[in-house]
N, C-alpha and C positions, 0 to 999 in steps of 0.2 A: 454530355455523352455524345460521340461522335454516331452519325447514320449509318455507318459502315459496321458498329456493331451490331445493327439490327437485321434478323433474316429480311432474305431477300422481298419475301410478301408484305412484311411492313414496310419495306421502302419502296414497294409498288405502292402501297397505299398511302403513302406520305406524300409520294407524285400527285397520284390522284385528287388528295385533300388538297392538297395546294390550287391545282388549277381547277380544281371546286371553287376553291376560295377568291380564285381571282376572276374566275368568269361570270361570278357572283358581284364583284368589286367588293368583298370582303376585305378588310386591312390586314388578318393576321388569318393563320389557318384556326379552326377551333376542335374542340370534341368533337363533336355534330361532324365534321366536314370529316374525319378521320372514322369514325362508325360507320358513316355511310359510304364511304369510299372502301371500309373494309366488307362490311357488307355487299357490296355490287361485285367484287372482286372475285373474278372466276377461278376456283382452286383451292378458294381461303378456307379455312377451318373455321372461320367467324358462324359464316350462315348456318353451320351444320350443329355447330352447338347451343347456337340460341333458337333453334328447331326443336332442339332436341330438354334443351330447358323450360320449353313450353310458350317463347314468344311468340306474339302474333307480329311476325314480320311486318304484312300491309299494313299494319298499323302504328312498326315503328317506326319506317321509311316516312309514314306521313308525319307523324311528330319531330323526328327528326327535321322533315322540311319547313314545317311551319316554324322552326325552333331555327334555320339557318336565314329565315326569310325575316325573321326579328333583327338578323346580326348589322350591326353598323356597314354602313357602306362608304366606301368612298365615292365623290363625284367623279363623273368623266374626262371632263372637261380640265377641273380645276385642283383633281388630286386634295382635294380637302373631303371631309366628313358631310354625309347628307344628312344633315340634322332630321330630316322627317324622319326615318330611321332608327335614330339615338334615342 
């Protein structure tokens, strides 16, 4: 499916995940980096209905992070996988 089908907010948030993902040295974007990019995202309808579903936001944000802090990374240096990570 082409990004051009999707409204304009997902493909803010698909930005966002991305360079989540890469300032992270993550190798691919994931869920987590797309939730939470939707989540942060000023405007979005994400935050208002999982308020409104009864999430405990600070609490997803930190699962969420502990849960992007698990994901594989790439090295620096050598563009390979940081095994301590994996």
């Amino acid at each position: 499916m082409s990004i051009e089908k999707f409204t304009s907010k997902f493909q803010e948030a698909i930005g966002q995940a991305q360079s989540m993902a890469l300032g992270r040295m993550n190798p691919t974007i994931e869920p987590e980096h797309v939730l939470m990019a939707m989540i942060d995202q000023e405007g979005s309808t994400v935050r208002p209905l999982l308020k409104q579903a009864g999430v405990n936001l600070p609490q997803l944000r930190s699962s969420l992070n502990e849960s992007i802090e698990r994901l594989p990374r790439l090295g620096r240096a050598t563009g390979i996988f940081d095994l301590r990570t994996v």
